[in-house]
C-alpha positions in Angstrom: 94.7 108.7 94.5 95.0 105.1 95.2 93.4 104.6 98.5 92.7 101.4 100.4 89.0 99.7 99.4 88.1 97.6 102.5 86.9 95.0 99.8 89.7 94.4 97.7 93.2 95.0 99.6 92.7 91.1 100.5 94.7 89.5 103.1 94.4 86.2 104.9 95.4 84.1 107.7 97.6 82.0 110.6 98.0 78.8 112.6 96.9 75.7 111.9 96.5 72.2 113.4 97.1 68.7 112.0 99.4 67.9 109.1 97.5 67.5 106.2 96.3 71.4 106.4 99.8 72.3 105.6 101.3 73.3 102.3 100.2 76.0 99.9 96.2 76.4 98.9 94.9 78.9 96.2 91.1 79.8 96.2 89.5 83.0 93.5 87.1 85.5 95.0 84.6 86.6 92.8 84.3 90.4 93.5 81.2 91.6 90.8 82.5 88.6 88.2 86.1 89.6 88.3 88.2 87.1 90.0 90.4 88.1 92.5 92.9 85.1 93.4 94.5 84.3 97.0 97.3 82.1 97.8 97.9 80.7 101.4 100.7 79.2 102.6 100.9 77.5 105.5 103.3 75.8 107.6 104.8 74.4 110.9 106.0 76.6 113.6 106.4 74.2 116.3 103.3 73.0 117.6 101.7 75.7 116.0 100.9 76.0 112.4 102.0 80.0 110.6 100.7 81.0 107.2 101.3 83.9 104.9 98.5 84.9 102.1 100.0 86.3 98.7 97.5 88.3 96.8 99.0 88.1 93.4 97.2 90.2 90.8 97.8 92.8 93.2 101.6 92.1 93.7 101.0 91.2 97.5 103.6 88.6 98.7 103.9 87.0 102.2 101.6 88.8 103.9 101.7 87.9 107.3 98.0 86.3 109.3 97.4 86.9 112.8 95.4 83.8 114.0 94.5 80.7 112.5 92.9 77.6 113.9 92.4 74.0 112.6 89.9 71.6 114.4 87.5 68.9 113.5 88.4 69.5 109.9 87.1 73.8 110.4 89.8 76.1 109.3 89.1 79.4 111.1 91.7 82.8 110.5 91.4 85.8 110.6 93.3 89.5 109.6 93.0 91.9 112.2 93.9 95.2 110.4 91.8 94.7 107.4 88.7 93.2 109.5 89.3 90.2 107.1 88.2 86.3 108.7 87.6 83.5 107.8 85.7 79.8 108.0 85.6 77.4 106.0 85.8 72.9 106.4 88.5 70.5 104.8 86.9 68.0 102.7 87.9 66.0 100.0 91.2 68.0 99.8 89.2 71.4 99.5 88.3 73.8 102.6 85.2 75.7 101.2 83.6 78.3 103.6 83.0 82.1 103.5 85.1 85.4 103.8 84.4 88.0 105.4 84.8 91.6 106.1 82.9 94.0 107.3 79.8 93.4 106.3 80.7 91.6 103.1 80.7 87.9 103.0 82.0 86.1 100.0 82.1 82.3 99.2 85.9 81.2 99.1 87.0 77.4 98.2 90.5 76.8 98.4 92.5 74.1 96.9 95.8 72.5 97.8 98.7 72.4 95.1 102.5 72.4 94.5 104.9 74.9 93.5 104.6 78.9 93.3 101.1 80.1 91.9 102.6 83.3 89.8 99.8 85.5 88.0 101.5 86.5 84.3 100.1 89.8 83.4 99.3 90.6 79.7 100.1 94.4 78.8 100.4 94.8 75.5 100.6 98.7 75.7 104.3 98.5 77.6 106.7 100.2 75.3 109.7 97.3 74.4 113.0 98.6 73.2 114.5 98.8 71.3 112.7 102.4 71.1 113.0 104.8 68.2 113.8 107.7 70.6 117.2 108.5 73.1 116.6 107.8 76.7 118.9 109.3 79.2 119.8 108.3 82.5 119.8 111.2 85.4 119.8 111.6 89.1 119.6 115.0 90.7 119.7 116.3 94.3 116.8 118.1 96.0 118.7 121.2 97.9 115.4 121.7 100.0 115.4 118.4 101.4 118.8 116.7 100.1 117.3 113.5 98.9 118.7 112.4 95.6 116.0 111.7 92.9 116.9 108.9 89.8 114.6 109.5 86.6 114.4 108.8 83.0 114.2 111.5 79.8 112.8 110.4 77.2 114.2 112.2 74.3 112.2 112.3 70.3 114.5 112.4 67.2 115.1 116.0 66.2 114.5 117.6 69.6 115.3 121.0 70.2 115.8 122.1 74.0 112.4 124.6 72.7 110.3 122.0 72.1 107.9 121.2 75.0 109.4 118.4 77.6 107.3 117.8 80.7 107.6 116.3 84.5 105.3 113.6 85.1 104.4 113.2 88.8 102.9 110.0 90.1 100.0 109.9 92.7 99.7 108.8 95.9 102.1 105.6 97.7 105.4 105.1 96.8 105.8 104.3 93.3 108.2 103.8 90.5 109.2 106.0 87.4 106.6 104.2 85.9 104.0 104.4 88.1 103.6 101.1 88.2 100.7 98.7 89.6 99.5 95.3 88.9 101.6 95.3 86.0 100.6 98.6 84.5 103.3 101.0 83.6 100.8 103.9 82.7 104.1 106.7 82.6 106.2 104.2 80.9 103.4 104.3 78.0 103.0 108.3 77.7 106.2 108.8 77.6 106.8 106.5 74.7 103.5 107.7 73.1 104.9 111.4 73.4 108.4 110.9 72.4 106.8 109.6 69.1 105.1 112.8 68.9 108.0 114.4 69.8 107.5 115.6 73.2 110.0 115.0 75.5 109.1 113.6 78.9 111.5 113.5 82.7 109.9 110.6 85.0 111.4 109.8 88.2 111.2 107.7 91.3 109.4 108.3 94.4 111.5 109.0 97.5 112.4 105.5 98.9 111.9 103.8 95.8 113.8 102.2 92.5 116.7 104.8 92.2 116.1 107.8 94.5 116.8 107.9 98.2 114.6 107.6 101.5 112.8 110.6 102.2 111.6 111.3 105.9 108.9 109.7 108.4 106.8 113.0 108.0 107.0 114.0 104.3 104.2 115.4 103.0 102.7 116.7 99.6 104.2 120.1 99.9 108.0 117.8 100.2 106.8 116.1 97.0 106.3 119.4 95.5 109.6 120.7 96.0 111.4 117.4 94.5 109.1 118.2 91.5 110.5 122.0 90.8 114.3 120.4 91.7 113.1 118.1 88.4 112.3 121.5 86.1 115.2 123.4 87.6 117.1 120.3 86.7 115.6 120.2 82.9 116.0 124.0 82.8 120.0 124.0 83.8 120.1 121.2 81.0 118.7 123.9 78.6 115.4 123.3 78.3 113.2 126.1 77.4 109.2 124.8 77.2 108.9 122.7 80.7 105.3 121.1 81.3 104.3 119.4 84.2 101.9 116.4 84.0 100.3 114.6 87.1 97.9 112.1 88.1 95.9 112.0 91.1 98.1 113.3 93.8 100.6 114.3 91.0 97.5 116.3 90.2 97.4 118.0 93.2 101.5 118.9 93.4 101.6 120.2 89.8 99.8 123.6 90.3 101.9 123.8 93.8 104.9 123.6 91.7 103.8 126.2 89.3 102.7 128.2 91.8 106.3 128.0 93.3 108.4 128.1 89.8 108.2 130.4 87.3 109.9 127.8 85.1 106.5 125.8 84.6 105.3 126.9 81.2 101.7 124.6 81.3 100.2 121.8 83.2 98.1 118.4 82.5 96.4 117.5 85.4 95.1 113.6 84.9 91.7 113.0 87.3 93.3 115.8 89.7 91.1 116.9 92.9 89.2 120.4 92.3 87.3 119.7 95.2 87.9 120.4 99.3 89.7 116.7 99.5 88.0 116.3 102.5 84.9 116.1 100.3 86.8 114.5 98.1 87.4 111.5 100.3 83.6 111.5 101.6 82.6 111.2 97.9 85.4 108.7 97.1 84.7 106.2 100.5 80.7 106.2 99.5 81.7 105.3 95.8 84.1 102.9 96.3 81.7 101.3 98.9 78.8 100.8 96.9 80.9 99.5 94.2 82.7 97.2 96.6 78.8 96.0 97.5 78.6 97.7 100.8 74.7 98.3 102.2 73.3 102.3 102.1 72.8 101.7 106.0 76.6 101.2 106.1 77.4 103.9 104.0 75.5 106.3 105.6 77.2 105.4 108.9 80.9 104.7 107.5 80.3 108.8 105.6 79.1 110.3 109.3 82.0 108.6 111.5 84.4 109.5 108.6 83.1 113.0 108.9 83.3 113.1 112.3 87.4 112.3 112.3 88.3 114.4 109.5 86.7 117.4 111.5 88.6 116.3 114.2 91.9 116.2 112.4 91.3 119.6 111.0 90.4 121.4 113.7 93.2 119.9 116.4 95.6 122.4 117.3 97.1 120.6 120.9 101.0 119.8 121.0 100.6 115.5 121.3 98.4 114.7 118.0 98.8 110.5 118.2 97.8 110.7 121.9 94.8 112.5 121.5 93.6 110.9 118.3 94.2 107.7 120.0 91.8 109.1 123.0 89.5 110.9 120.5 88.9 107.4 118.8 88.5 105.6 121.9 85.8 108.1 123.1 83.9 108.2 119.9 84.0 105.2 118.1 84.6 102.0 120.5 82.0 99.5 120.5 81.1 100.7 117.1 84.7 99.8 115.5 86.3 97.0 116.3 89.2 97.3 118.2 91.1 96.2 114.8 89.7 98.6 112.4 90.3 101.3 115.7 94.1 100.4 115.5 94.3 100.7 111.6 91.9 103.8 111.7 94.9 105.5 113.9 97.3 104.4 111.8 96.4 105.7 108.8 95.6 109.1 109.8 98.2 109.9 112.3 101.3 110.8 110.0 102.1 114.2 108.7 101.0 113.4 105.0 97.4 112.7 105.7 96.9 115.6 108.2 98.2 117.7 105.6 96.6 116.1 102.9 93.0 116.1 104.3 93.2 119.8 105.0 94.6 120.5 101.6 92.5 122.8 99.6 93.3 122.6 95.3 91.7 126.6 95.2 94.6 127.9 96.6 96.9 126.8 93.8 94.5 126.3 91.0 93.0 130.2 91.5 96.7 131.4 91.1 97.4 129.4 87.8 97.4 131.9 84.6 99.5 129.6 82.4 97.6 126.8 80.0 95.7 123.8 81.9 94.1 121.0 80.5 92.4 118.7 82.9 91.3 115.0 82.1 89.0 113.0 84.0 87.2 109.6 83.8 83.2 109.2 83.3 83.7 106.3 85.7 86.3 107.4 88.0 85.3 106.8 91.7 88.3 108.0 93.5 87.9 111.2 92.1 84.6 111.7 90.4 84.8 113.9 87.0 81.4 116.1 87.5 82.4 117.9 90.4 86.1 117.7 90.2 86.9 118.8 87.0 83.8 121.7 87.4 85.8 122.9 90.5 88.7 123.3 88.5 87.1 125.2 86.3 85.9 127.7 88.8 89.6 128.0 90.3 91.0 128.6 86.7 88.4 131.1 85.8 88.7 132.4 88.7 92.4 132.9 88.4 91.8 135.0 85.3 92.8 132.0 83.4 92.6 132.7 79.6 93.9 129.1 78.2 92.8 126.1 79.6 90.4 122.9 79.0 88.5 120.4 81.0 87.1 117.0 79.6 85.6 114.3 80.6 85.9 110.9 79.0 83.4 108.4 78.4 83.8 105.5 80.0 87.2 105.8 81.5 88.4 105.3 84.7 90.7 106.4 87.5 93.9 104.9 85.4 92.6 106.2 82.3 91.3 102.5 81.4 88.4 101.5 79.5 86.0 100.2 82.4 83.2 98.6 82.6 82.1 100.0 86.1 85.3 102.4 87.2 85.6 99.8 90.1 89.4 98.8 92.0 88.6 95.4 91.1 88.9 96.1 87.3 92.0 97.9 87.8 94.3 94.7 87.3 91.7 92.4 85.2 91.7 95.2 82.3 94.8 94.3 79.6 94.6 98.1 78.5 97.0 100.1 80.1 95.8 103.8 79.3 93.1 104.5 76.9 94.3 105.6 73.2 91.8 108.5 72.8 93.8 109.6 76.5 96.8 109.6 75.5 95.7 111.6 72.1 93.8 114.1 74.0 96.8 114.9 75.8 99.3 115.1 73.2 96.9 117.0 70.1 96.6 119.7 73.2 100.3 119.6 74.1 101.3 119.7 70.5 98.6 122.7 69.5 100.7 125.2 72.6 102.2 128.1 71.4 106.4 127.9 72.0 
């Protein structure tokens, strides 16, 4: 689940004064020794100065600042909706100063220079045709919803239509067949890896992204779900016999939905896929990602309580006008101790349809129903969604479901992408070269490879 560390989805800021503050100026935060650069742009808008930030490791382009002043050589911004500012003085063509947000101050120096400032990622792991396996080309039409969905199989030598082929389903956001981020084409790599072992794989585009077409303002994880059993029905009208599903994070969450709801499914790998409540889920995940980020207990402690305190709310509402009460709910509860930024960005991201379903979304339900085989990975150092007491919930569900053939693992030392980490944090995520850990990908296909046609 890729959700949004108040530490490290970095953003800058606006309007300056005096001519020689404009131009483009790159500066590295340090966030726990792993640089994180930021490139400013800034420029005349009259008599007023506008500026973009780029955030390139994390393929953040022209992101726009809210207010910026220059005076008496102090550059002051500041980014409202992250609760990012800014101060720092112009000397000796450098502005050094601080950033801040929340309760997190960093030293940032930034220094003028010329041209584009483009971050070239290494990934060595990104499979390079030409490939010793047939890909295909497909797009296929959702009748529940009518969106068209674009996708790739990937197709071993010597296939037969009984040999296992299996859905992959990417996690939360908008994302590619390749589930693509900061250079990392994790999908792109087990499907090559697989087809070498000759298990076939379908990956496809989100709605409203690469090849497939716009899905709806209110989509929500059940919507997901029925684009992935259009994808099997799909591979099953094509004459395939033995369809998997494999999914990470969210795509972790949809896969036993779509078994649940398609007969078709023949097993499942679930990649660090919630067991838990994912309203304790998120609890867990916001402390963990905090104190990685840096952020103090005493912050923690009152961050977990008002987090608590709108995820009962957005559980228990039942009333006809949602936005207008959680605006006035917000308001009531939480001004004066949120600024009236993070307020507005609070709202925003927990107003739509996906997170009100999402945070009432229970993995029992589906997971206690699932009889067919299961093997569920999960990182030693994933934060987002913590091994112990995910994959041990899964457990329970599949035991509970009467479940005679499935297999939870942790492994060392991995985290939420399946990377080799040092600490599991979001920082590492685009620093790391590796792509997906080789004893991952192994796991997954000796298990696959070991199922019973």
């Amino acid at each position: 689940m890729k959700t949004k560390l108040l530490l490290v989805l970095i953003v800058l800021a606006q309007t300056f004064y005096a001519q020689e503050i404009t131009g483009n100026w790159k500066g590295d935060l340090d966030i726990q020794g792993m640089k994180l650069p930021l490139v400013l742009h800034i420029s005349k808008d009259g008599e007023n100065l506008k500026s973009t930030v780029d955030s390139p490791k994390q393929g953040a382009k022209d992101i726009p600042v809210d207010h910026t002043t220059f005076a008496n050589n102090e550059l002051i911004f500041e980014v409202k909706a992250l609760s990012v500012s800014y101060k720092g003085t112009l000397k000796n063509g450098k502005i050094e100063g601080t950033f801040q947000q929340g309760s997190m101050s960093l030293p940032l120096t930034f220094e003028t220079f010329i041209g584009e400032e483009k971050v070239s990622f290494n990934r060595p792991q990104t499979p390079k045709p030409p490939f010793d396996y047939k890909t295909e080309e497909v797009t296929f039409v959702n009748p529940a919803d009518k969106n068209t969905l674009a996708g790739t199989i990937s197709i071993p030598q010597n296939f037969k239509k009984s040999d296992k082929v299996l859905v992959m389903i990417t996690g939360s956001g908008r994302q590619n067949r390749d589930e693509e981020l900061f250079g990392h084409k994790p999908f792109a790599v087990i499907a090559d890896y697989f087809a070498k072992k000759g298990i076939a794989t379908l990956r496809i585009d989100d709605r409203g992204i690469g090849g497939s077409s716009q899905g709806k303002d209110d989509d929500t994880t059940a919507n997901f779900a029925t684009d992935i059993s259009t994808a099997v029905d799909f591979l099953a009208a094509k004459g395939y016999l033995n369809i998997g599903l494999i999914g990470h994070s969210e795509g972790g969450m949809i896969a036993p939905i779509v078994a649940k709801m398609n007969n078709k499914v023949k097993f499942l790998v679930l990649m660090a896929a919630p067991g838990t409540k994912i309203e304790e889920l998120l609890i867990q995940q916001n402390y963990l990602g905090g104190k990685l980020a840096g952020m103090t207990e005493k912050d923690l402690a009152e961050a977990n309580v008002m987090n608590k305190k709108i995820y009962d709310f957005i559980k228990s509402y039942s009333g006809t006008t949602y936005e207008e009460d959680l605006k006035k709910f917000m308001t009531e509860n939480f001004q004066g101790k949120m600024s009236k930024e993070e307020l507005t960005q609070t709202i925003s991201q927990t107003k739509n349809n996906w997170f009100r379903y999402f945070i009432k979304f229970n993995p029992d339900e589906y997971l206690s129903t699932i009889k067919i085989p299961v093997l569920a990975l999960n990182g030693s150092l994933d934060f987002q969604v913590p091994a112990k007491e995910n994959l041990e919930a899964i457990q329970q569900s599949l035991t509970k479901a009467g479940n005679k053939n499935f297999k939870t693992e942790e492994l060392a030392g991995l985290n939420h992408l399946f990377q080799e980490a040092k600490t599991g944090a979001f920082a590492e995520y685009a620093d790391i070269e590796q792509t997906i850990s080789p004893k991952a990908l192994a796991e997954m296909a000796d298990w696959i490879a070991k199922l019973k046609k």
